[in-house]
C-alpha positions as CSV (number, residue, x, y, z in Angstrom):
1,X,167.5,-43.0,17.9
2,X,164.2,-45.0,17.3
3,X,161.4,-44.6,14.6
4,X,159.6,-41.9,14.8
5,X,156.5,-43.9,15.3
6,X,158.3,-45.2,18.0
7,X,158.8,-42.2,20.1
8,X,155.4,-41.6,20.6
9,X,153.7,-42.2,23.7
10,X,150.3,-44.0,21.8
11,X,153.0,-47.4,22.5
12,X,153.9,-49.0,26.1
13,X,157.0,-49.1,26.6
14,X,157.5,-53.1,27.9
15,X,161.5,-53.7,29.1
16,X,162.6,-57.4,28.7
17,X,165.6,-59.2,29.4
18,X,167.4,-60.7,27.5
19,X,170.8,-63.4,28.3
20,X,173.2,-60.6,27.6
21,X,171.0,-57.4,27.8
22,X,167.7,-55.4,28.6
23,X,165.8,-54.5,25.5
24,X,162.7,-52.0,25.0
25,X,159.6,-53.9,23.3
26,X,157.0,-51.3,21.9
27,X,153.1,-52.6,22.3
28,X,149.6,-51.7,21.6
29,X,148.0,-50.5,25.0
30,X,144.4,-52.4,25.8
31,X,141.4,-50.8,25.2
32,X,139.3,-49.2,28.3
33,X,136.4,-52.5,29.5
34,X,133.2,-52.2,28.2
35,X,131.1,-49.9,30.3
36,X,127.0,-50.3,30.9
37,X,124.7,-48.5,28.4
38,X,122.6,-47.2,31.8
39,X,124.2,-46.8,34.7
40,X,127.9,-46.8,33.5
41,X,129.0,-49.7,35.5
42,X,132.2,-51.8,33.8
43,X,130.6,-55.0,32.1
44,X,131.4,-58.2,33.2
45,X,132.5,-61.2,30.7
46,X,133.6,-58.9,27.9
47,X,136.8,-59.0,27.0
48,X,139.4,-56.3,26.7
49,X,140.5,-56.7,23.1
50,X,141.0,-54.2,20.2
51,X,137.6,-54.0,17.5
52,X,140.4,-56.2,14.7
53,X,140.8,-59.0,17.7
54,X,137.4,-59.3,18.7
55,X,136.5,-59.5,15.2
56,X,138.5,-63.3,15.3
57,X,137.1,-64.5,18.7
58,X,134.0,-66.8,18.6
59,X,130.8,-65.1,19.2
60,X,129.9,-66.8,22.3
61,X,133.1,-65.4,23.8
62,X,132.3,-61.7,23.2
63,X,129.5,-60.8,25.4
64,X,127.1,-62.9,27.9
65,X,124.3,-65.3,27.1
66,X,121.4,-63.4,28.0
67,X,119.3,-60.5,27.0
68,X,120.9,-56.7,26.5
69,X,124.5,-58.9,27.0
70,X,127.3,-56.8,26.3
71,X,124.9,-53.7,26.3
72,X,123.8,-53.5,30.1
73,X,124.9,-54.9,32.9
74,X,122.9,-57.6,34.6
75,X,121.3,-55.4,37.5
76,X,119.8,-53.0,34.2
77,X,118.9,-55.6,32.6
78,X,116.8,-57.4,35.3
79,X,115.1,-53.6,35.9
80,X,114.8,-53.0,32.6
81,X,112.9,-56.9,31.9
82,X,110.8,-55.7,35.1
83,X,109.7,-52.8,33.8
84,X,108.6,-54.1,30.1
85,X,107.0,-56.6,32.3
86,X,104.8,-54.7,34.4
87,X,104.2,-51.7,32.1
């Protein structure tokens, strides 16, 4: 019988074979993508990496270059820009 940590469902179950045999490999799942602070949309250019792998990336490879990137996506951004604009 495996671990008892094992057992648990929080791991995927990845099956990879080997010369002789199949063997179970147990792995983190991915995080859910990064959704948009207004309408809810899933953000584009940020990656799908746990908070600890993130934390080792380079900045520029985190979120977009532009205003509100990583926050909103571009089509709130651009309304929200118009809006401090004309208000």
């Amino acid at each position: 019988m495996v671990e008892g940590k094992k057992r648990s469902r929080s791991k995927r179950r990845v099956k990879v074979k080997l010369s002789k045999n199949t063997v179970i490999h147990y792995e983190d799942r991915k995080p859910k993508l990064a959704r948009c602070g207004g309408c809810g949309t899933a953000l584009k250019g940020v990656p799908r990496l746990k908070k600890s792998e993130i934390s080792n990336i380079a900045k520029t490879k985190k979120r977009p270059e532009r205003p509100f990137g990583g926050v909103l996506c571009s089509r709130c951004m651009r309304e929200k820009m118009r809006a401090r604009i004309m208000g």
